[in-house]
N, C-alpha and C positions, 0 to 999 in steps of 0.2 A: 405518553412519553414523547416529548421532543424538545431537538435545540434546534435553536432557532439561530442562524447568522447571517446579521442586516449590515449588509454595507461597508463590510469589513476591508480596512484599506491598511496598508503600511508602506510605509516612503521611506527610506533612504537618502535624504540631498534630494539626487536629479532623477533617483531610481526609484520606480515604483513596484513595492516586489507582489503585492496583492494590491488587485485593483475592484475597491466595491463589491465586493461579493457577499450575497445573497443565498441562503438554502436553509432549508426545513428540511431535518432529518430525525427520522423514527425507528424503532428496532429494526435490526439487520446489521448485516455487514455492506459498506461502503467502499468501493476501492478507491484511490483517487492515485490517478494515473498521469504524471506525468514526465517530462525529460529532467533534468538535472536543472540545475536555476529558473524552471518553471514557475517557483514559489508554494509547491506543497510544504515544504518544512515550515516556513514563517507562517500560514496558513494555520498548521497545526501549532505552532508555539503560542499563536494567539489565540487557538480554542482550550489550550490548554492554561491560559494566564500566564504562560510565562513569559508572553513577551504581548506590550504596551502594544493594541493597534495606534496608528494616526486618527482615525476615526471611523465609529461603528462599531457593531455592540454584537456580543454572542451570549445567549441567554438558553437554561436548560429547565424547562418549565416557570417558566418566569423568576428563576433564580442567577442575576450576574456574575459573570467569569470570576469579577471579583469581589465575591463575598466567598466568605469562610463558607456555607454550605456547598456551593459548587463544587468545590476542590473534596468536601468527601463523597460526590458520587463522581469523582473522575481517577482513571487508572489510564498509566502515561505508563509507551517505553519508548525514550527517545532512539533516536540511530545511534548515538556512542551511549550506548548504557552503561553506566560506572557498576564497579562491584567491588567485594573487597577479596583479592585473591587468598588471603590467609583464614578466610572466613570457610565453616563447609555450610552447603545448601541450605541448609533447617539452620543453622544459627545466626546468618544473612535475612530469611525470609522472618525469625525473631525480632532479628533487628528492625527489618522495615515496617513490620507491626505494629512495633514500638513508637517509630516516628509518627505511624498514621493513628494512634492513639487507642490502638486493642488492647484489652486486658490483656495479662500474662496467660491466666488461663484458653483465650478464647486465640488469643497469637498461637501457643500451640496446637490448636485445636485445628486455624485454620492453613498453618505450616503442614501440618503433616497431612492436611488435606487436600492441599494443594502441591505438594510433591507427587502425593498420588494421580493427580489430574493431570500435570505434565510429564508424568512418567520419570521420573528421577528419585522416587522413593528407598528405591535400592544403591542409591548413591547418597544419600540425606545427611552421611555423616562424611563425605567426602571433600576435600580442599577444593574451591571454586575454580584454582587454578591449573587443576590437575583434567575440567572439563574440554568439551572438544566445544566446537562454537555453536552447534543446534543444541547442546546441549546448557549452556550460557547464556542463549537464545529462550531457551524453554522455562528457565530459572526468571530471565526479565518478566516473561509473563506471567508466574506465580506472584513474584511482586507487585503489578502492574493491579490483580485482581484482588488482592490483601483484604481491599476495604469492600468486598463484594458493589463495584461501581457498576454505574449506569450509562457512564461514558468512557469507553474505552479508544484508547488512542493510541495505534504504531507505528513506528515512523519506519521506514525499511526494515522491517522483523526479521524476514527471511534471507538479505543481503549475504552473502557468502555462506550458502547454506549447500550443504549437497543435494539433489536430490530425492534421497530418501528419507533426510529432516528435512526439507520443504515442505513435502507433502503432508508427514508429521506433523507440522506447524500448520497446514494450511488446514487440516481434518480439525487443530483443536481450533483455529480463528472463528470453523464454520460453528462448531459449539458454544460457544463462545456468543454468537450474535443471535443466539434465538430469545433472550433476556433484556437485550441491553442495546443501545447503540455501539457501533462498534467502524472506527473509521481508519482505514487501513492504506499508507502511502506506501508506493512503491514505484521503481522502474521495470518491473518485470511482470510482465505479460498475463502470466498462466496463472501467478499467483494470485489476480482478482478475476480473470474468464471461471475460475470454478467455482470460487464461492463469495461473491462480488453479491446480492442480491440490487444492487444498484452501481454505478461506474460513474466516476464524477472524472472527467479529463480536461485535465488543467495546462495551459500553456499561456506564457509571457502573463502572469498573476492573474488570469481570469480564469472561471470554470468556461469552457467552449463547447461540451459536451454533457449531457446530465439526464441520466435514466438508464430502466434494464438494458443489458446486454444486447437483447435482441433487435430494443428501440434503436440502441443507435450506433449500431451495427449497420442498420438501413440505410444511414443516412452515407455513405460509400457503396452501397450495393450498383453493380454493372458498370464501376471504377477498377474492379481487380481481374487481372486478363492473366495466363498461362501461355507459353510461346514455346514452340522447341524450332530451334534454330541453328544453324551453322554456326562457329565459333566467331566467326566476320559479322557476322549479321549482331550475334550475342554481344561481341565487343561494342557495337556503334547502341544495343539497346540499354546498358550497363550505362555509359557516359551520358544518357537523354533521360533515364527512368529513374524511378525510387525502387530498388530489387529489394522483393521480400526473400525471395528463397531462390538458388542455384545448382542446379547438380546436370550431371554428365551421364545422357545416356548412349553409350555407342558411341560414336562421331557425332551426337548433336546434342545440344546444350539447352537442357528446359529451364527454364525463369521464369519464375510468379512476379509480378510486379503490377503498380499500382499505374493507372493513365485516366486521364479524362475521355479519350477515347481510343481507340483500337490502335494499338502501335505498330502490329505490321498483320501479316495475311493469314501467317501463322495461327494470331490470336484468339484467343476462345476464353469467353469472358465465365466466370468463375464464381461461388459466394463467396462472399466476405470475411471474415473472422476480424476479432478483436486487435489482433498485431498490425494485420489490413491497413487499419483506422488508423491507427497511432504514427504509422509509416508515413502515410497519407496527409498528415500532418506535421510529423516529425522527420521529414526525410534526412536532416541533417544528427547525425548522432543516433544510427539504426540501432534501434532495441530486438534483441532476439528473444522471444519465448524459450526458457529454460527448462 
């Protein structure tokens, strides 16, 4: 099992939002991490055919994005997922059965099996409208897996989720990828550090970063320093550094923060973590692990 994506570019005019990109991906879950007009979305709209690259090709066992078989081993849930609010769970997820071309028998067969999966069985006859958002959240992916696909694809899944449906979400994504490709965009943190079996980290339409966690993790190791400092000292380290973390102990003020080398005497250089990186990179538009 793999898709394969060669050189995948889309322009805009003067704007180029994916530039060439390149990757071979196999079962697991992928997180692909980046800021906000990074170019993950258009990324994934073109692994998913719905949107034309300028040039280069994504291919999933030597079958093109755009042939008719592609499209039945792929389950897409975009970031604004439509639904029908007068619709209840089981007779939406009929529906969408219906479009991806299941018998009537076998739609409900895999409706109500997949209510059971995301846990909303006990809601199955209830107004979509009447859901909370993890739980509208959890219905997109019932959908998304209809046609039992091999390429799964979410674009911010977890985006305004509490919590206690993050995790929720994040337990079924990890289920979810032990079968299938499974490539999961997000701005938050935590939600690809746990179950990410690879991290693609995207900035200004290129991958900049690509492998486990722990690989390239490395690649920032003895960049992350901890400092407890006076409130003066703290002020002048706040206006020079990328601050990952701040809190107040006593009269003095400890900050994590990212440097190329030791920012003052204080400092005590620290491991790394995943938000680290992205800071390190991202310092404009700080993401907080949720």
């Amino acid at each position: 099992m793999e898709l394969v994506i060669d050189r995948l570019t889309k322009q805009y005019r003067n704007k180029i939002a994916v530039d060439r990109i390149s990757l071979k991906l196999n079962e697991g879950v992928y997180g692909l991490l980046g800021a906000n007009g990074s170019g993950k979305t258009t990324l994934m709209r073109m692994i998913c055919g719905v949107l034309k690259p300028t040039s280069g090709e994504v291919k999933f066992n030597g079958i093109d994005v755009g042939e008719e078989k592609y499209r039945d081993l792929l389950g897409y849930l975009p970031q604004d997922f439509g639904y029908y609010p007068e619709f209840s769970a089981y007779d939406f997820l009929l529906y969408m059965a219906c479009l991806k071309g299941l018998t009537k028998h076998r739609a409900k067969e895999k409706a109500n099996e997949l209510l059971e999966l995301v846990a909303l069985s006990d809601v199955a006859k209830k107004k979509i409208k009447t859901f909370s958002g993890g739980m509208k959240q959890r219905l997109g992916i019932a959908q998304a897996i209809l046609n039992n696909p091999k390429i799964l694809v979410l674009d911010e899944p977890t985006s305004g989720l509490d919590p206690k449906e993050r995790i929720r979400f994040r337990n079924l994504i990890s289920q979810l990828g032990k079968d299938r490709i499974v490539l999961l965009s997000t701005h938050i943190v935590s939600d690809v550090e746990y179950i990410a079996s690879k991290i693609l980290m995207m900035k200004d339409g290129q991958i900049i970063h690509e492998g486990p966690l722990d690989e390239i993790i490395r690649t920032i190791e003895g960049k992350v320093y901890e400092c407890t400092v006076d409130s003066k000292t703290a002020e002048q380290l706040i206006d020079d550094y990328s601050i990952i973390n701040m809190r107040t102990e006593a009269d003095k003020t400890v900050l994590r923060l990212v440097a190329e080398k030791s920012p003052c005497e204080t400092a005590v250089a620290v491991p790394a973590v995943l938000e680290d990186l992205y800071l390190y990179h991202f310092s404009e538009g700080v993401m907080k692990s949720e």
